[in-house]
Each structure stands twice: as structure tokens, then as C-alpha cells.
C-alpha positions in Angstrom: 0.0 0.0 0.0 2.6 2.4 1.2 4.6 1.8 -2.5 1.3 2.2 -4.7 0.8 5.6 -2.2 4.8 6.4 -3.6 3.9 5.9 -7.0 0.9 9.0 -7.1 1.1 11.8 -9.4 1.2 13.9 -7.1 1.0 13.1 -3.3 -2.3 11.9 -1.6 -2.9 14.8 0.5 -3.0 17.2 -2.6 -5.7 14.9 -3.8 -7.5 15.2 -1.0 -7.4 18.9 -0.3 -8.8 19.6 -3.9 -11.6 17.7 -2.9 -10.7 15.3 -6.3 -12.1 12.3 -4.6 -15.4 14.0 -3.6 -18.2 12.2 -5.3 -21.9 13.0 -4.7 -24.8 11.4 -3.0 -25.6 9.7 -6.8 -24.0 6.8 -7.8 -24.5 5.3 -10.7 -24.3 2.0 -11.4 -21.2 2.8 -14.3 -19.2 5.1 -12.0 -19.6 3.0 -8.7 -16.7 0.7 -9.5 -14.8 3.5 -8.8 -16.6 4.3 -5.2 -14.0 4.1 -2.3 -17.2 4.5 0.0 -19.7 6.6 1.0 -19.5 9.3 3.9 -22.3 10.0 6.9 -22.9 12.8 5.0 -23.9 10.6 2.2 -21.5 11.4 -0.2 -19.6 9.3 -2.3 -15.9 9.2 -2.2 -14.2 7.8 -4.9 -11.2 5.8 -4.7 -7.7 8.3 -5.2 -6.0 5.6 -6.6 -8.4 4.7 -9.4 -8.1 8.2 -10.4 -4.4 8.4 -10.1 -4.2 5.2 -12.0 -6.6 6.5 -15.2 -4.7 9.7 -14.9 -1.6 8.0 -15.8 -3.5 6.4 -18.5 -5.2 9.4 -19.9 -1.6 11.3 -20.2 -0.2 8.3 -21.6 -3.0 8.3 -24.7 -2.6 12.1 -24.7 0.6 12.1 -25.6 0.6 9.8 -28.6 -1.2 12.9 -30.4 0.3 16.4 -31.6 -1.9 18.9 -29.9 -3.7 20.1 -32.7 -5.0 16.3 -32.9 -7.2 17.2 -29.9 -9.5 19.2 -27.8 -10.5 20.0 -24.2 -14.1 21.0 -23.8 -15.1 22.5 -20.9 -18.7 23.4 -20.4 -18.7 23.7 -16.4 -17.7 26.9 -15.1 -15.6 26.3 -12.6 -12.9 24.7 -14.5 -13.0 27.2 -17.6 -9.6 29.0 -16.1 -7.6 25.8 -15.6 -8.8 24.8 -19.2 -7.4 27.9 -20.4 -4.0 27.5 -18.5 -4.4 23.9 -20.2 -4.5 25.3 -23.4 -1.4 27.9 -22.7 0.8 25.2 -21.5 0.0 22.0 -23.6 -1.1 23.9 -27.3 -4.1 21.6 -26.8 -7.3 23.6 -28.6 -9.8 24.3 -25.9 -13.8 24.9 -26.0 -14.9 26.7 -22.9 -18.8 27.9 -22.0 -19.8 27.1 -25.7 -18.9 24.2 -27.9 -19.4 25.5 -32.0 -21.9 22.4 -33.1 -20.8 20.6 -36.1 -16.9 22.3 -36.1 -15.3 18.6 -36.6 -18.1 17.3 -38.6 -19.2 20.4 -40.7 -16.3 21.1 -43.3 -18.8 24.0 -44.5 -18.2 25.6 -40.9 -15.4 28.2 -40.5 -12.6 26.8 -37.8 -13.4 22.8 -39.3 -11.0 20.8 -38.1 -10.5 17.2 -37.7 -9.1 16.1 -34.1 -8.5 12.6 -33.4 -9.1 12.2 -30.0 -11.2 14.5 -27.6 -11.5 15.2 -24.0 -14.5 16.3 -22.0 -15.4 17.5 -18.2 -18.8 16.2 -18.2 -20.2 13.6 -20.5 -23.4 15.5 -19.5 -22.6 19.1 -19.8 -20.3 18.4 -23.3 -23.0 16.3 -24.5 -22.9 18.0 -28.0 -19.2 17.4 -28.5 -19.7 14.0 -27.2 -22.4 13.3 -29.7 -19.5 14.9 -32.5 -17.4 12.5 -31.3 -19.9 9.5 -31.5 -20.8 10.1 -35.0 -17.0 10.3 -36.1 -16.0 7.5 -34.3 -13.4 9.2 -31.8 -12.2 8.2 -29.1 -13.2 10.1 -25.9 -11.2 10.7 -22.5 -14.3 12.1 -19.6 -13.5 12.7 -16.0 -16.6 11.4 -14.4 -18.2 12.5 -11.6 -20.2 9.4 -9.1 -23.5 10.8 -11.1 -22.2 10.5 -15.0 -23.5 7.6 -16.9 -20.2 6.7 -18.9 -21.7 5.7 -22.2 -19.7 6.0 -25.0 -17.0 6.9 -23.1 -13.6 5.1 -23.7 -11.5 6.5 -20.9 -13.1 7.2 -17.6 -11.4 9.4 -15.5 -13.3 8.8 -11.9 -13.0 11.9 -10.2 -14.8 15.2 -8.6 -15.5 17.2 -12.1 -17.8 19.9 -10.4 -15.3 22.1 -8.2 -12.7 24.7 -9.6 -9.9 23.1 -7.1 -10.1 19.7 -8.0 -10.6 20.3 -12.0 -7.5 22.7 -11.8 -5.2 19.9 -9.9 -6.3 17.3 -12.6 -5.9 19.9 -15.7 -2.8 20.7 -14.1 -1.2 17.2 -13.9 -2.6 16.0 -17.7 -0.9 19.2 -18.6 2.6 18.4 -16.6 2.4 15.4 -17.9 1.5 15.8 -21.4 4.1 18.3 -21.3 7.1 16.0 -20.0 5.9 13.1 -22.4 6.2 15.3 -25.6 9.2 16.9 -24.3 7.8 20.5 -23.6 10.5 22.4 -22.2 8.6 24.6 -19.7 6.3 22.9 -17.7 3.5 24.4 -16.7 2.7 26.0 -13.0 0.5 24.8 -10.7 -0.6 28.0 -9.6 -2.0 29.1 -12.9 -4.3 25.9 -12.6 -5.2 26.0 -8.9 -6.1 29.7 -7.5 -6.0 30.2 -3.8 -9.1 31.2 -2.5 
């Protein structure tokens, strides 16, 4: 246990202070392989290592594209300024607030482009890019919250996708990470992703 704890992206009690683990009081039947257990409270908590271990993954299948093979979209809110930081530090297109309908499947559209691989914050929210993504047969990376249903979704990335703390710790490792994998010299800052309050 205390080697697998090592091994973290970044150490457990970061994790925990961004709240990345902090499910909600849904859990669906997809997402609750990934439910460390549920609090008095009533809310889930999902287990650190899961998330840790499909982070590594996600970076790893990140970083067999160029960036302008993929895209970040980011309806929710809170995690529009880590998605933007994302987008600074990896070259990685990014779709905050609004995602253009049809601009990977409309060549008509001006800004068509063809990704090969996309990445959403909420298969729920970024439902329009996830349909995109459906009908052209891309692959799609989704950090999943305990409520998401996970269809069409071929990474999972279990974690809390609903605070600006915990979406700026994960943008901010996929980014490091992405980064040292394609041999970026400067790697990005965590404080860019991850404001003080």
C-alpha cells in the first residue's frame, strides 16, 4: 500500500485537499466501480487511486497525439480557467462555455478541423461534442463524476468534475504530464491551474 501511495502523481494529501475524490450522494451503477465509499454525509468518495491510476493512463494516450490532434471541452464553469492555462501550456485547442456544433463534422463551418481524439469535463454538460465524437467514431477521455452515466466513453477518469480546485489539480497534472511526455521544455505552473481562495 505504502509503494502504490509512492507511485501517485502527485501526493495523496493534494488529492485530497482539492476535494478530487469527492463524489456526490448519486452513484450510478457505471461510476460506482470507482466508489471508495460513502461518507455520513452521504456522499460518495471515490477511490484516489483509481483516479491516479486513469490519470496516468489518460496522459499516456494524450501524448501519442500532436496537440492540434485534440480538444479540451469544458462546459462547467468552474474549471474554464484551468482549461485555459491547459490550453497555454500544452497547445491543446480548448472549448470553454460554448462548444461550435458541427466544427469537426461540418467542413462547411469556418474553424473545421479534424481532431483525433477529444477530452470532456462532463459527458453530461459536453454532450454536443460527445455526440460529435460519436458520430465520427473518436475516441473520448471524460473525467466522471459518481452521477455521469459513462456511455460512449472510452477512458473514464473517476474523479470530482464539479469544483474549480479539483478540476485545476487534474488539468494541471494532464498538462505536466502531457508536457514531459512530448518533451515540452517549460512545464507548466500549478498556480495558474489552482487559484488560492
Amino acid at each position: 500500500m505504502a509503494e502504490e501511495l509512492k507511485e501517485l502523481l502527485v501526493p495523496l494529501e493534494e488529492y485530497k485537499e482539492s476535494g478530487v475524490c469527492l463524489g456526490t450522494k448519486v452513484i450510478v451503477s457505471h461510476m460506482r466501480q470507482y466508489v471508495y465509499k460513502r461518507r455520513a454525509d452521504g456522499l460518495a468518495t471515490i477511490n484516489t487511486q483509481e483516479t491516479d491510476s486513469r490519470l496516468k493512463l489518460a496522459a499516456n494516450l494524450l501524448s501519442q497525439y500532436a496537440p492540434e490532434d485534440i480538444f479540451l471541452a469544458c462546459k462547467r464553469e468552474a474549471g474554464w480557467e484551468a482549461a485555459v492555462a491547459f490550453e497555454k501550456s500544452t497547445g491543446i485547442k480548448v472549448f470553454t462555455k460554448k462548444y461550435p456544433t458541427g466544427i469537426i463534422t461540418n467542413p462547411n463551418l469556418p474553424g473545421f478541423f479534424e481532431p483525433s481524439l477529444i477530452f470532456i469535463t462532463d459527458p453530461w454538460l459536453d454532450k454536443n461534442p460527445l455526440a460529435d465524437a460519436i458520430k465520427l467514431n473518436l475516441p473520448v477521455i471524460s473525467l466522471c463524476d459518481t452521477n455521469n452515466v459513462t456511455s460512449n466513453i472510452d477512458l473514464v477518469i473517476p474523479c470530482n468534475n464539479k469544483s474549480a480546485e479539483s478540476l485545476g489539480l487534474i488539468f494541471y497534472i494532464l498538462a505536466r504530464e502531457y508536457c514531459q511526455k512530448k518533451g515540452i521544455n517549460k512545464l507548466p505552473e500549478k498556480s495558474d491551474f489552482i487559484k488560492k481562495r
